[in-house]
C-alpha positions as semicolon CSV with decimal commas, in nm:
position;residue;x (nm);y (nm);z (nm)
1;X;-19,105;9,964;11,633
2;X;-19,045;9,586;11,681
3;X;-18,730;9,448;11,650
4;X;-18,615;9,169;11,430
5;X;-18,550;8,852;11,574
6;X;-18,192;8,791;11,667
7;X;-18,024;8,538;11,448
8;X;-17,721;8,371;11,633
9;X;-17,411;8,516;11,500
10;X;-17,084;8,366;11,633
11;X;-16,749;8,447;11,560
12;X;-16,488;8,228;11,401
13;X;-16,103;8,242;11,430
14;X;-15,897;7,979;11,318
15;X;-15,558;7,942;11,559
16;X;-15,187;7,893;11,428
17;X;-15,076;7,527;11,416
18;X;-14,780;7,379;11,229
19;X;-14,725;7,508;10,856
20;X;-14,778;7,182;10,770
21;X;-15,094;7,072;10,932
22;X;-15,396;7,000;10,669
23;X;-15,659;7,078;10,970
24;X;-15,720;7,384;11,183
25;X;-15,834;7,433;11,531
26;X;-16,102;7,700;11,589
27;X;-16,205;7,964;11,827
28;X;-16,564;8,050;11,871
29;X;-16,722;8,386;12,030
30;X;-17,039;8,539;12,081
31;X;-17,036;8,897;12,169
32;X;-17,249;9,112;12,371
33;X;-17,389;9,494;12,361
34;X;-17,054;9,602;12,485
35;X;-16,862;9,455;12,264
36;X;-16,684;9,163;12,526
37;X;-16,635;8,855;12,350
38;X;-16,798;8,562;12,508
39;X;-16,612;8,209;12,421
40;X;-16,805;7,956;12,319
41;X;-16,745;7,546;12,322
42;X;-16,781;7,386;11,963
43;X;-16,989;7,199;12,069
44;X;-17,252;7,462;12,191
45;X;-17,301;7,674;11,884
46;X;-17,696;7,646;11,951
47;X;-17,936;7,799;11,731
48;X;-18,186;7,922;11,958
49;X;-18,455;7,788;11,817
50;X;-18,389;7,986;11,512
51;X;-18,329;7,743;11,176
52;X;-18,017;7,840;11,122
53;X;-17,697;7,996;11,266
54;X;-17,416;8,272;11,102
55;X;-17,013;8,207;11,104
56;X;-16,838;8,537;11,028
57;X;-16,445;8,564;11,046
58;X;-16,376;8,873;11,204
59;X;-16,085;9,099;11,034
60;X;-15,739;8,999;11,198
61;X;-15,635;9,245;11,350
62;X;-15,977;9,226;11,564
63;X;-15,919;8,907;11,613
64;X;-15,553;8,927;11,733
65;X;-15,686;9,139;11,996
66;X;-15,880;8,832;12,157
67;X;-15,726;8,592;12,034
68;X;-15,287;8,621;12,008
69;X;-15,314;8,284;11,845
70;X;-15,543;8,396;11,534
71;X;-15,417;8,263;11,227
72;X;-15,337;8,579;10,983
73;X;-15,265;8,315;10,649
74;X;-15,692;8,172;10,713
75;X;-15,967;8,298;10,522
76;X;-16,285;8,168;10,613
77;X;-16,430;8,016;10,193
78;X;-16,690;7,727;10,274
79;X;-16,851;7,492;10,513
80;X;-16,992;7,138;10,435
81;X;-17,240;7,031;10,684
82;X;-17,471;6,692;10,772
83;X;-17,764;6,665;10,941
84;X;-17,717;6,375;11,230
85;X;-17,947;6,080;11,235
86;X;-18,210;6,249;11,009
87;X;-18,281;6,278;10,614
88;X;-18,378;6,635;10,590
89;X;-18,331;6,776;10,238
90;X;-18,119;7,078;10,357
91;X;-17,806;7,201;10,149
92;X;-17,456;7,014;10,285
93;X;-17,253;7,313;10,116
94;X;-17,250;7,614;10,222
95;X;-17,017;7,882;10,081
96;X;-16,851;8,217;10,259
97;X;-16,943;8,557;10,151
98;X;-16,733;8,802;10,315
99;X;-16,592;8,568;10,514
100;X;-16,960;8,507;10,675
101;X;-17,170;8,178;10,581
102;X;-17,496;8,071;10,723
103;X;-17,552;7,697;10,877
104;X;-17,938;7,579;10,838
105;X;-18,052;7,356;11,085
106;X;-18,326;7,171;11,123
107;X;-18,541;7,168;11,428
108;X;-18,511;6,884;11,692
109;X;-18,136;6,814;11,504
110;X;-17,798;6,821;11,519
111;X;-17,545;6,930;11,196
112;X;-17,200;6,794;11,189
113;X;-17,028;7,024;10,962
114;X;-16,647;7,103;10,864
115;X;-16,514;7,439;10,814
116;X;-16,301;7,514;10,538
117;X;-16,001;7,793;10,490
118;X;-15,833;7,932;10,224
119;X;-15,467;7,964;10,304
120;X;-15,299;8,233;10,159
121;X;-14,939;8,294;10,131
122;X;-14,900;8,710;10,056
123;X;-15,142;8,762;9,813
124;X;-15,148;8,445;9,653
125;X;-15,394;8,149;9,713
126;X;-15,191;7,842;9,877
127;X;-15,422;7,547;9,951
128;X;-15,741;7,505;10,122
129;X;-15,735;7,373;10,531
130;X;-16,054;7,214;10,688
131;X;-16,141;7,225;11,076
132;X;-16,355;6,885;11,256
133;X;-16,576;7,104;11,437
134;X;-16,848;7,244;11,487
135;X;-17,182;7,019;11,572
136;X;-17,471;7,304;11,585
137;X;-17,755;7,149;11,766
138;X;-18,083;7,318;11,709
139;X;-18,190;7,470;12,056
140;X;-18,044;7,607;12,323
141;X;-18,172;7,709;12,690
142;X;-18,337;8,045;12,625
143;X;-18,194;8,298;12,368
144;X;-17,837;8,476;12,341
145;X;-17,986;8,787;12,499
146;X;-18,090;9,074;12,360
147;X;-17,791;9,197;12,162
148;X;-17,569;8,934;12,193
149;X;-17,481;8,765;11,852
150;X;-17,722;8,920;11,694
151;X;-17,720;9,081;11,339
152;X;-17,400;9,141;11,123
153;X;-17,299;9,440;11,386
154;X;-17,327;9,231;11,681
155;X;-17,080;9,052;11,659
């Protein structure tokens, strides 16, 4: 039987920064058959010529294994995203569903988008942090590979 296209899936983990701070830096990974996690630049979260990409925040404790840094206080609730030099009618907000949201992208574009966290201090909801990055250009040399970032399991 054929198998579906592979959708890039990355993952997302916001790092620790000053209580303070009112913007979040973020970690980005693709991972392969084997489960290695792959960093990825920002700035390189290509679709693949797919229409769209998937963020998903990986539980902490996963992501404490790659990533000592990971922020355990972040949950992944929204993004808000702009097409670059183009007009396309595509939605600008995009909201998290278990911490997972999609990104549509155009083809032949670039979306500037900010990432936005719910802090939350015990079990209480404290304020909401936004990140600068990523851009997701539409494209990409090739594909991920067969396995890597695909489908909700991989990552």
């Amino acid at each position: 039987m054929p198998q579906p296209p592979c959708f890039p899936h990355y993952l997302v983990v916001p790092t620790t920064g000053a209580p303070t701070e009112r913007t979040v830096t973020c970690q980005y990974f693709l991972v392969d058959d084997e489960g290695h996690w792959i960093s990825v630049p920002a700035t390189e979260l290509y679709t693949y010529a797919r229409d769209f990409i998937v963020l998903r925040q990986p539980d902490h404790a996963q992501a404490m294994r790659h990533v000592p840094s990971a922020d355990p206080t972040l949950r992944l609730f929204a993004a808000v995203a702009k097409t670059r030099d183009a007009n396309h009618r595509m939605p600008n907000l995009m909201a998290a569903d278990h911490r997972e949201l999609v990104i549509p992208v155009y083809p032949k574009t670039i979306r500037s988008a900010i990432l936005i966290f719910e802090r939350h201090d015990g079990a209480h909801f404290g304020e909401l942090v936004a990140t600068t990055d990523p851009d997701v250009p539409h494209g990409g040399e090739g594909s991920p590979g067969t396995g890597i970032g695909c489908g909700p399991d991989g990552p």
